[in-house]
DRENPA-3360 file (N, C-alpha, C; in nm, 2 decimals, always signed):
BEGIN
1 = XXXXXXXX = +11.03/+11.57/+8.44/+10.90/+11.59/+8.49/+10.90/+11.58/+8.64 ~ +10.83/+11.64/+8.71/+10.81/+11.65/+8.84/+10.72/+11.57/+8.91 ~ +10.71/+11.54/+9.00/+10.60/+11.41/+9.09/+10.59/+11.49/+9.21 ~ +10.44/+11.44/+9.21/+10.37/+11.46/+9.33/+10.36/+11.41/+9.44 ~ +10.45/+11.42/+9.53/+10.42/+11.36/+9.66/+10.31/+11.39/+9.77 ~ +10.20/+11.36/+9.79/+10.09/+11.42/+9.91/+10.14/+11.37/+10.03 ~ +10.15/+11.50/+10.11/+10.18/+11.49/+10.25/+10.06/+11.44/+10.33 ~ +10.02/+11.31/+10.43/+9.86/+11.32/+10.48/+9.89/+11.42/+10.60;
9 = XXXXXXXX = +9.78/+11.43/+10.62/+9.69/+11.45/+10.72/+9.79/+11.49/+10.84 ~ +9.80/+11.34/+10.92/+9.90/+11.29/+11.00/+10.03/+11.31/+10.98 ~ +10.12/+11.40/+11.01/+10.24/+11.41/+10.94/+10.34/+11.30/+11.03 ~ +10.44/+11.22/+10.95/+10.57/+11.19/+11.02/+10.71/+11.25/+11.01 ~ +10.70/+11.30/+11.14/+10.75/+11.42/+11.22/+10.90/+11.37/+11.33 ~ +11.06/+11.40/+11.24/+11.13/+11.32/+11.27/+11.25/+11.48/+11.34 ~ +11.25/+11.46/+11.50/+11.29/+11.54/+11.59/+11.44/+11.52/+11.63 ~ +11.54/+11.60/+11.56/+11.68/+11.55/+11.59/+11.71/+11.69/+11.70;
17 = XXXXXXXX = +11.79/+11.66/+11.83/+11.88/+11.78/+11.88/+12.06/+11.76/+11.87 ~ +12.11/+11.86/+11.87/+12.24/+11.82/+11.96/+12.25/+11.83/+12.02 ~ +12.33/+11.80/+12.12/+12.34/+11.80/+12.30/+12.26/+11.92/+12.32 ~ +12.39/+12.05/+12.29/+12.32/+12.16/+12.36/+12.22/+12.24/+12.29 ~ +12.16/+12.13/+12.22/+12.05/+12.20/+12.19/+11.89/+12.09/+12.24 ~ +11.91/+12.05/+12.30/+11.79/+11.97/+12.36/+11.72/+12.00/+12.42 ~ +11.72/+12.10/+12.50/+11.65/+12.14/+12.62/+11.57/+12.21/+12.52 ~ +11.64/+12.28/+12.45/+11.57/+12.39/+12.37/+11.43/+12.30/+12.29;
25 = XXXXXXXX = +11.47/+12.18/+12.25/+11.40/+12.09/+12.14/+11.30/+12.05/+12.28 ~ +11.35/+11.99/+12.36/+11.20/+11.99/+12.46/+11.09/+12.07/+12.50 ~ +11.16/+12.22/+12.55/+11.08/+12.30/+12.51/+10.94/+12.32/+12.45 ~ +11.03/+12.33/+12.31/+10.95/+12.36/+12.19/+10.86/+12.29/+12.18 ~ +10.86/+12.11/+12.25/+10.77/+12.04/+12.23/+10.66/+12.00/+12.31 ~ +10.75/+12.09/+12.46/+10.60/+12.05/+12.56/+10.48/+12.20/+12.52 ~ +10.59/+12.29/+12.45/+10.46/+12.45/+12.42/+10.40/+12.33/+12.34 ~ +10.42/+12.25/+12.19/+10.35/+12.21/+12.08/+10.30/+12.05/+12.09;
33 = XXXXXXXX = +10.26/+12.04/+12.24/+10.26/+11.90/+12.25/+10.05/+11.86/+12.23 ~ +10.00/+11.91/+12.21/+9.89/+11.90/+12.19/+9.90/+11.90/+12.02 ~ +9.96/+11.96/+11.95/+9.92/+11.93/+11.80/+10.01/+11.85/+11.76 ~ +10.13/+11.83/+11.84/+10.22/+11.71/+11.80/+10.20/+11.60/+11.81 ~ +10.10/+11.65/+11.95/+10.04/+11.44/+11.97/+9.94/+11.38/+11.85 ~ +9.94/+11.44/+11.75/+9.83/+11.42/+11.70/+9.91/+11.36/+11.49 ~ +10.03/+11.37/+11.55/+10.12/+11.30/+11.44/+10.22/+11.18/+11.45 ~ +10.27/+11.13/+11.41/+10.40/+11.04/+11.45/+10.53/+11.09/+11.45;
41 = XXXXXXXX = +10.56/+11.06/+11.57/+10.68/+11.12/+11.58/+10.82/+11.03/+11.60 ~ +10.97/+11.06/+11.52/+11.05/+11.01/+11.51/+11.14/+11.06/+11.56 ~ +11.28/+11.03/+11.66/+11.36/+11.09/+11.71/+11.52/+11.00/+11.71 ~ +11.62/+11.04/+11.71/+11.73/+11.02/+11.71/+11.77/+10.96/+11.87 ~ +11.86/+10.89/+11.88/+11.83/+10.79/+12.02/+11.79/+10.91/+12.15 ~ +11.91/+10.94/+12.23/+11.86/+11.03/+12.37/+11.77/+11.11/+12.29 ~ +11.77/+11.19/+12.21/+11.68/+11.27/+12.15/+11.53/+11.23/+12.19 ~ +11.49/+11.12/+12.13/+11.37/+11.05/+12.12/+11.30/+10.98/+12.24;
49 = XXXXXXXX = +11.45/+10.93/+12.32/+11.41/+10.90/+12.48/+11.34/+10.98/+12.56 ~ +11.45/+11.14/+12.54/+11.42/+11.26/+12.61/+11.26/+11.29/+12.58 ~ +11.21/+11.32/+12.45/+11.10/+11.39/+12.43/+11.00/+11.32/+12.49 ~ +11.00/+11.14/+12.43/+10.90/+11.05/+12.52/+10.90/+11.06/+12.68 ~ +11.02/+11.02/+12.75/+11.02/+11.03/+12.88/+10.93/+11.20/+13.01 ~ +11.02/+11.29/+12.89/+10.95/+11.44/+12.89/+10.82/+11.47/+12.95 ~ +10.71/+11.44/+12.78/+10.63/+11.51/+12.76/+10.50/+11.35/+12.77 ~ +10.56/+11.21/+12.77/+10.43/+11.09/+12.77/+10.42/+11.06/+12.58;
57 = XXXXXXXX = +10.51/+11.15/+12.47/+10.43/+11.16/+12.40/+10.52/+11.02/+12.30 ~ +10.44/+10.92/+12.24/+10.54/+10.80/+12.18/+10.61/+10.86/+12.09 ~ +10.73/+10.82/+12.10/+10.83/+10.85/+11.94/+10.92/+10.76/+11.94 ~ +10.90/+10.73/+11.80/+11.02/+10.60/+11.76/+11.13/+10.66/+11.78 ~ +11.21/+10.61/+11.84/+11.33/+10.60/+11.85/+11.42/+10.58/+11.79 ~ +11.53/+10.60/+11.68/+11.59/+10.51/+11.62/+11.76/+10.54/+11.66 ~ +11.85/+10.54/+11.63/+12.05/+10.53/+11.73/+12.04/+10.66/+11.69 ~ +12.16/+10.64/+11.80/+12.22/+10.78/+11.82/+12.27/+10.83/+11.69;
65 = XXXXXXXX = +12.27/+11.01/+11.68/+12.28/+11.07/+11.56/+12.44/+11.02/+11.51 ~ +12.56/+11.01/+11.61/+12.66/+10.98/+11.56/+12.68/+10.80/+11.56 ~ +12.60/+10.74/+11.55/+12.64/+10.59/+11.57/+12.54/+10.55/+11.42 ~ +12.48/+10.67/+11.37/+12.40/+10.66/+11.30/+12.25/+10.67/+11.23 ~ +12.21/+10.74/+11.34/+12.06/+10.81/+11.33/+12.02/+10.92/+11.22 ~ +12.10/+11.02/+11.24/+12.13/+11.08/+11.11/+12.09/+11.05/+11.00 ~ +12.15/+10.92/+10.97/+12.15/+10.82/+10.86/+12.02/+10.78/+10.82 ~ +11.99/+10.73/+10.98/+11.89/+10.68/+10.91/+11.74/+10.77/+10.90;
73 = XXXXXXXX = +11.76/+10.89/+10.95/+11.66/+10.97/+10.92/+11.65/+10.99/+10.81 ~ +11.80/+11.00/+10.71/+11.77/+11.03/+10.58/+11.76/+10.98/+10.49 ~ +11.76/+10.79/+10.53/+11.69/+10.74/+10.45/+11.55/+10.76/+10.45 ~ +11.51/+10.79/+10.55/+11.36/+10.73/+10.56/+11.31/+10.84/+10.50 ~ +11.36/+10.98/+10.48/+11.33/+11.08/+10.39/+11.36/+11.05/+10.28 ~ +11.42/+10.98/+10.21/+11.48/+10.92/+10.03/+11.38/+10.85/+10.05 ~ +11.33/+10.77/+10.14/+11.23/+10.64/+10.10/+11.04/+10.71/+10.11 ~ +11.06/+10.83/+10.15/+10.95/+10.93/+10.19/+10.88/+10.84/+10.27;
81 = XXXXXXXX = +10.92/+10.81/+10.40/+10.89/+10.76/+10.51/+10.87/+10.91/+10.64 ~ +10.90/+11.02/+10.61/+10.90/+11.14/+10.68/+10.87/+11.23/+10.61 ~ +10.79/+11.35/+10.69/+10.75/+11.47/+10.62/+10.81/+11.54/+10.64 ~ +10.83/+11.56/+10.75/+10.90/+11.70/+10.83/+11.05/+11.64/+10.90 ~ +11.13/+11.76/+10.92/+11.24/+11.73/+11.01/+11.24/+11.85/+11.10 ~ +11.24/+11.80/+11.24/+11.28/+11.93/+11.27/+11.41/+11.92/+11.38 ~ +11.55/+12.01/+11.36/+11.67/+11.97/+11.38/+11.72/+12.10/+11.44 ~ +11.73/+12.06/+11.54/+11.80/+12.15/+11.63/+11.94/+12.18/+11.65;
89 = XXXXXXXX = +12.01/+12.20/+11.51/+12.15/+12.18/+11.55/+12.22/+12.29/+11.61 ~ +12.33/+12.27/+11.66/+12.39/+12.34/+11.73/+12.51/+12.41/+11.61 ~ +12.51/+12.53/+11.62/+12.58/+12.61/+11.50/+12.73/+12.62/+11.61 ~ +12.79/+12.63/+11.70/+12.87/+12.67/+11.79/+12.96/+12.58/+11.84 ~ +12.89/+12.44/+11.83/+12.96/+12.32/+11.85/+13.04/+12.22/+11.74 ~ +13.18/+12.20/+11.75/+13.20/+12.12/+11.57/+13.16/+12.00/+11.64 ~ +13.08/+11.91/+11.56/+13.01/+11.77/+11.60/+13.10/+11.66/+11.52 ~ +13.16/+11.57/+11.59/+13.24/+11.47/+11.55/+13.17/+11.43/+11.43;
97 = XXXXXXXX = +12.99/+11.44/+11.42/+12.96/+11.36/+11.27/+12.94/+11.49/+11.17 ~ +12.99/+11.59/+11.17/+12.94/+11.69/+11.09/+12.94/+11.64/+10.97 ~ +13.03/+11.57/+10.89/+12.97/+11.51/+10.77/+12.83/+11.46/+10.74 ~ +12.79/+11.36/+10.84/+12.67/+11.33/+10.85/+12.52/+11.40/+10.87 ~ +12.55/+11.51/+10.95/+12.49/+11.64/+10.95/+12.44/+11.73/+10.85 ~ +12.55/+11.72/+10.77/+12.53/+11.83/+10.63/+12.49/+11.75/+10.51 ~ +12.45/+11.58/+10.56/+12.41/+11.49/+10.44/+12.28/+11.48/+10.46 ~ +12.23/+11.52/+10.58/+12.10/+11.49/+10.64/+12.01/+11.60/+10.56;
105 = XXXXXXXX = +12.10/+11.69/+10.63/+12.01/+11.85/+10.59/+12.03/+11.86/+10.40 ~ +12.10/+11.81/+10.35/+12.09/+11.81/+10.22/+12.00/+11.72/+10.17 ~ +11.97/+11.62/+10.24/+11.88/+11.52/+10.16/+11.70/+11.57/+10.23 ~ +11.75/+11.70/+10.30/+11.60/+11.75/+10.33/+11.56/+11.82/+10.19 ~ +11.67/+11.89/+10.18/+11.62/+11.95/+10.09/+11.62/+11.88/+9.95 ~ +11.71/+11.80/+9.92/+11.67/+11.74/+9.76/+11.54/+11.70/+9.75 ~ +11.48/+11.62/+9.89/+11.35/+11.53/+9.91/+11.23/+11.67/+9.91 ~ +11.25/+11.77/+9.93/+11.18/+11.94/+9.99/+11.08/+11.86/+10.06;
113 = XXXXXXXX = +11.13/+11.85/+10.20/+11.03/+11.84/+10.31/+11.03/+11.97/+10.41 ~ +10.96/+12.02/+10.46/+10.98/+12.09/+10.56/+11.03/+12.08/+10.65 ~ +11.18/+12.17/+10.67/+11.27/+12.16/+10.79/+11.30/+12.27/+10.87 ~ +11.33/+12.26/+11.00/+11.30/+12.38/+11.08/+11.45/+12.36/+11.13 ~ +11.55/+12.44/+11.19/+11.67/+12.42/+11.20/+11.68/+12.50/+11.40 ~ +11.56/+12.56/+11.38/+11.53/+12.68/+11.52/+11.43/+12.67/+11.53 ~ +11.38/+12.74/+11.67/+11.26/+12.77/+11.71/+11.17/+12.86/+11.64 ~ +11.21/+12.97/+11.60/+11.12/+13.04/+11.53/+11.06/+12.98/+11.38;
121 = XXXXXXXX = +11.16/+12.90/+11.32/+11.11/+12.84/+11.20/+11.03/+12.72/+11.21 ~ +11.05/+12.62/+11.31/+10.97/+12.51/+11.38/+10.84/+12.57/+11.44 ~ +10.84/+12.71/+11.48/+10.71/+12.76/+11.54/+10.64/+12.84/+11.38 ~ +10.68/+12.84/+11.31/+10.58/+12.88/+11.12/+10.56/+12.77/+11.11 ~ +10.62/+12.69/+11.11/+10.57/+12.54/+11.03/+10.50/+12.50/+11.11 ~ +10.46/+12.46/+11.28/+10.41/+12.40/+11.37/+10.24/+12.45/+11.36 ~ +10.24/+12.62/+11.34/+10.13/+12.69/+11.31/+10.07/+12.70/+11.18 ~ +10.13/+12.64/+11.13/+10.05/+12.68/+10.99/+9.99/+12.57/+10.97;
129 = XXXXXXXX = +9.84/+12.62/+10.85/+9.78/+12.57/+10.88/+9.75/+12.44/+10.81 ~ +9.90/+12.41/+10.75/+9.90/+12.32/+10.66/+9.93/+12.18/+10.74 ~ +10.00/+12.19/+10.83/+10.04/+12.10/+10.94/+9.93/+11.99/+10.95 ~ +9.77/+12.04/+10.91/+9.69/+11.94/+11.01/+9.57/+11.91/+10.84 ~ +9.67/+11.94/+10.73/+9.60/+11.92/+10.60/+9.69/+11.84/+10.50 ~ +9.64/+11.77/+10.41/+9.73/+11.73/+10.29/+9.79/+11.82/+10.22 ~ +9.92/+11.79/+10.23/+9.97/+11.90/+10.11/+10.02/+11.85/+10.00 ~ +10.03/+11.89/+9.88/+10.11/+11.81/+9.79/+10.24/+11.85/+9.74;
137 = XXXXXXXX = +10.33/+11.77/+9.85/+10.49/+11.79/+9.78/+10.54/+11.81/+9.66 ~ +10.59/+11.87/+9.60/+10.66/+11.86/+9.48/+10.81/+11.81/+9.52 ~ +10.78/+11.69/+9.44/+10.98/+11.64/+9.43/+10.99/+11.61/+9.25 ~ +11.13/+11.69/+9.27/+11.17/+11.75/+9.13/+11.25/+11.65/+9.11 ~ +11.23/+11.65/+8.98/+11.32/+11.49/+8.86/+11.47/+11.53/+8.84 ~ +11.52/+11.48/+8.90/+11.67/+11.53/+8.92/+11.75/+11.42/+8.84 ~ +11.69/+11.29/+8.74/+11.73/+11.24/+8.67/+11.82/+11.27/+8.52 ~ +11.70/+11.39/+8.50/+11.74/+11.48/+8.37/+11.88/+11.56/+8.37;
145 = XXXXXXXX = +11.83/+11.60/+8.53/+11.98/+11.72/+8.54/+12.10/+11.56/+8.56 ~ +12.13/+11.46/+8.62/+12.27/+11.36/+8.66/+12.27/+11.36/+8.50 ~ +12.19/+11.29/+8.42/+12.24/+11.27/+8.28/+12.31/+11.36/+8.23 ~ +12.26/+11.48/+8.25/+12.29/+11.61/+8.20/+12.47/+11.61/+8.23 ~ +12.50/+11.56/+8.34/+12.64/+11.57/+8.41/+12.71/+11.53/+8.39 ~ +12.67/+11.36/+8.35/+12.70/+11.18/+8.34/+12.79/+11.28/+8.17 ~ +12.69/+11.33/+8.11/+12.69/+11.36/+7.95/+12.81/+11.44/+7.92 ~ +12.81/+11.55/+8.06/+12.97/+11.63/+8.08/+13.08/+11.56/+8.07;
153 = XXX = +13.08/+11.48/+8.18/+13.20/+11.38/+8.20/+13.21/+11.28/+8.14 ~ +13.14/+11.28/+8.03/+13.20/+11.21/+7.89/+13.30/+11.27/+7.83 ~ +13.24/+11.37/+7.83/+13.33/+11.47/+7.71/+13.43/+11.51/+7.71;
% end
C-alpha cells in the first residue's frame, strides 16, 4: 500500500553545488530569490554560505558535501525533513565522493521528491504552480517488494 506524504505550503528546499557548478547555483537563485525567500532553505557547507552571504537569504547550513553533507541531506529526505533537492552537479568532474553523490540522488528518488539536477529543470519546478501549494506526495511501500527479495535469497 502506498502513503501519502503532503508537501506544505512552505517547501523545505535543500541547495547542493559542486565547485564548478556554483556560480551557476547562485545564479539561479538570485533570478528565483523572491519566491525562494518564501521557503526554507537548506544547503551543503560553502554551498549554503555562498547563497546566504550572496543573495541575504537564511539557509541552514549543514558540512561539506564530501565531509558529509550529502549524507546528511539524505537523511533528512528518509526522515521527510525536505521536499525538494535542487543539485547542481557537475557531470565533467569525477568527485572524490561520487559514491555519496549517487546515494543522494537515489534516495531522491526512492523518497520521489522533486529534484532538479540543472537549470532548466530547477526553472519547471521553481515555476510551477505547485511550488507555493500542498501537494500530496506519493511514497511507495517498498516493504512488499525487500520481502519479495529477502524470499529470493532464501531459496
Amino acid at each position: 500500500m502506498k502513503s501519502i506524504h503532503p508537501l506544505p505550503i512552505q517547501k523545505r528546499i535543500a541547495l547542493v553545488a559542486h565547485d564548478g557548478r556554483k556560480k551557476d547555483l547562485l545564479d539561479w537563485v538570485k533570478f528565483n530569490k523572491t519566491t525562494l525567500s518564501t521557503h526554507f532553505l537548506y544547503g551543503t557547507g560553502t554551498t549554503g554560505k555562498i547563497v546566504s552571504d550572496e543573495t541575504g537569504l537564511p539557509v541552514k547550513s549543514l558540512m561539506s558535501g564530501p565531509l558529509g553533507g550529502d549524507q546528511q541531506i539524505g537523511a533528512m529526505i528518509a526522515e521527510t525533513e525536505l521536499d525538494m533537492l535542487v543539485f547542481f552537479w557537475d557531470p565533467l568532474e569525477q568527485q572524490p565522493h561520487d559514491p555519496d553523490v549517487k546515494a543522494l540522488l537515489r534516495i531522491a528518488v526512492l523518497y520521489n521528491i522533486p529534484t532538479a539536477s540543472n537549470r532548466a529543470t530547477a526553472d519547471f519546478l521553481i515555476s510551477s504552480h505547485l511550488i507555493n501549494e500542498e501537494y500530496d506526495r506519493i511514497l511507495p511501500n517498498y516493504k512488499k517488494r525487500l520481502r519479495r527479495l529477502i524470499e529470493e535469497d532464501d531459496e
